[in-house]
ZAMARGU-4260 file (C-alpha; in steps of 0.2 Angstrom, whole numbers, plus 5000, padded with zeros to 4 digits):
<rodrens>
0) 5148/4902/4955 | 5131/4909/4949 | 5123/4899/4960 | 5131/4908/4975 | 5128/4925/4967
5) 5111/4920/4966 | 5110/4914/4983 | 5119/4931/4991 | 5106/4942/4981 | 5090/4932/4988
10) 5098/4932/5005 | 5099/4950/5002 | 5080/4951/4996 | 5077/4942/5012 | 5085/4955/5024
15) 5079/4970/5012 | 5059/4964/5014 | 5060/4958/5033 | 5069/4975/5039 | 5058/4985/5027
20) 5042/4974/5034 | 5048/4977/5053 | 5051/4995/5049 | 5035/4999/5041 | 5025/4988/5055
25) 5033/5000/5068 | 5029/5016/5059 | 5011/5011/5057 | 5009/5007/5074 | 5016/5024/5077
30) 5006/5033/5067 | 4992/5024/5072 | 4996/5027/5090 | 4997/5048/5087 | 4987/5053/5075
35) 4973/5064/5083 | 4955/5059/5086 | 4946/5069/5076 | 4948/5083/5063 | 4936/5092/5068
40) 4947/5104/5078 | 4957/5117/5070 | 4963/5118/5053 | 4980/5111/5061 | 4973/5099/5067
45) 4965/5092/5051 | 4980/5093/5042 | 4988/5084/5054 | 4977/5072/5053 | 4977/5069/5035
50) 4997/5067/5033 | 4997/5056/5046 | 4985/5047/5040 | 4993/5048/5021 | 5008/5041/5028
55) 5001/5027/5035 | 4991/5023/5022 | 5006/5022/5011 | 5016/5013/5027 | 5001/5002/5025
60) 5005/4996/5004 | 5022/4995/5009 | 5018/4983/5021 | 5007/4973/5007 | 5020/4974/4996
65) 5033/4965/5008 | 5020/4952/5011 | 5016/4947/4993 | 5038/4948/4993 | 5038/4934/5007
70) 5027/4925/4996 | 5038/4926/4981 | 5052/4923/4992 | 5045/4907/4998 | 5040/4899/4983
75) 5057/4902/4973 | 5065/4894/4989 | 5056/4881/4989 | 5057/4877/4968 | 5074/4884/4968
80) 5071/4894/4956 | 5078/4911/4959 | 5084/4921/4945 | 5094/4936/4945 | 5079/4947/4935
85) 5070/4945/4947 | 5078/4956/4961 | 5074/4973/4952 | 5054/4967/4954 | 5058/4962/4974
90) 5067/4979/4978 | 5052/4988/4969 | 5037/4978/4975 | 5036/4988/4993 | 5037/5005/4985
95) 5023/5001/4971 | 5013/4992/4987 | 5016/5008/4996 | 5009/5020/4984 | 4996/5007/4977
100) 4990/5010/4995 | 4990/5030/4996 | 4981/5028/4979 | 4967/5017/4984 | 4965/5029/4999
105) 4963/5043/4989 | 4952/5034/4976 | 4941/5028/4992 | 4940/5045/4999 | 4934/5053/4983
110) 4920/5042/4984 | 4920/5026/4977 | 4917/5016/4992 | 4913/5023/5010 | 4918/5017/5024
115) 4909/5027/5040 | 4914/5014/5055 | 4918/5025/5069 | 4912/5043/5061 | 4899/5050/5068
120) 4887/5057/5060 | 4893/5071/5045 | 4910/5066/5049 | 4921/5056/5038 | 4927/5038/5042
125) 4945/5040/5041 | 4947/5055/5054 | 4944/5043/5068 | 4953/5028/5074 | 4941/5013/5069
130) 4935/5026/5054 | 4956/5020/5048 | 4953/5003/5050 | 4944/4999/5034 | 4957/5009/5023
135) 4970/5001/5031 | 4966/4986/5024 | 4964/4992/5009 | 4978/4997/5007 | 4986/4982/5013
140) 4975/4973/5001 | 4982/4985/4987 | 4999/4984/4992 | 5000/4965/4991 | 4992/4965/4974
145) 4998/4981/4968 | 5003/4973/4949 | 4986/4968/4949 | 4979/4985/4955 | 4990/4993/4944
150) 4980/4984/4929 | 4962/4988/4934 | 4967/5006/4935 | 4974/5006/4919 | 4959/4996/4912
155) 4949/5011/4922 | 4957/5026/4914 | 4955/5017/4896 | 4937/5015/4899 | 4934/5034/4908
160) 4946/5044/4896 | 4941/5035/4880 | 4941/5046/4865 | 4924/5044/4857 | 4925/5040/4836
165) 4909/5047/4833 | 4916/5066/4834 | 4929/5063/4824
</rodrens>
């Protein structure tokens, strides 16, 4: 009996991840399809740009998320060993992909890496098509590790916000 209970909620996880993958996939393309050229229009236009391109940013994590979910999903499947504690961590994984992605972006953009393909010259990367490319990935890459990216930024904060003892 807990066998089939388990079996309906991974079958559930299953659906969950590949609608939420097929969804995501069709709104990145979207987004990738109609966001605008270049900011370098109006002040419209750079807004524009930017919350379309934070929303496929975070479409992009989500994405991530749902792959590092198939892989979970495969391997439990193939042990057969799916638990019902894990189903919480499955329904989660996309959203924590999904602004593990919006948070490298953001963390990229302040200038921790560049990425210029496609700007010209004194425009940022990320207003132009191939400029997107680059963070994209990086925010799939976040997405699908997003526990991981979760613990380097913690192991970030600790080292920039440490309290010094010597002024105590």
């Amino acid at each position: 009996m807990a066998s089939d209970l388990n079996k309906r909620k991974l079958y559930g996880i299953i659906i969950y991840t590949v609608v939420t993958s097929f969804i995501m996939a069709a709104g990145l393309i979207f987004l990738l399809v109609e966001i605008p050229e270049s900011g370098t229009g109006s002040p419209d236009v750079y807004k524009q740009v930017f919350w379309m391109t934070v929303l496929a940013m975070f479409a992009a994590g989500i994405i991530g998320g749902c792959l590092y979910n198939f892989r979970g999903i495969i391997l439990h499947t193939a042990d057969k060993d799916y638990n019902d504690s894990y189903t919480i961590t499955y329904i989660l994984r996309p959203v924590l992909g999904g602004v593990s992605g919006l948070t490298v972006f953001f963390i990229l953009m302040g200038g921790v890496m560049t990425f210029n393909l496609g700007a010209d010259s004194g425009q940022d990367g990320w207003l132009t098509f191939m400029g997107r490319m680059p963070y994209i990935a990086m925010a799939v890459l976040a997405g699908y590790a997003s526990q991981e990216f979760m613990l380097k930024l913690k192991d970030i904060a600790k080292t920039l916000f440490k309290v010094s003892d010597e002024g105590q």
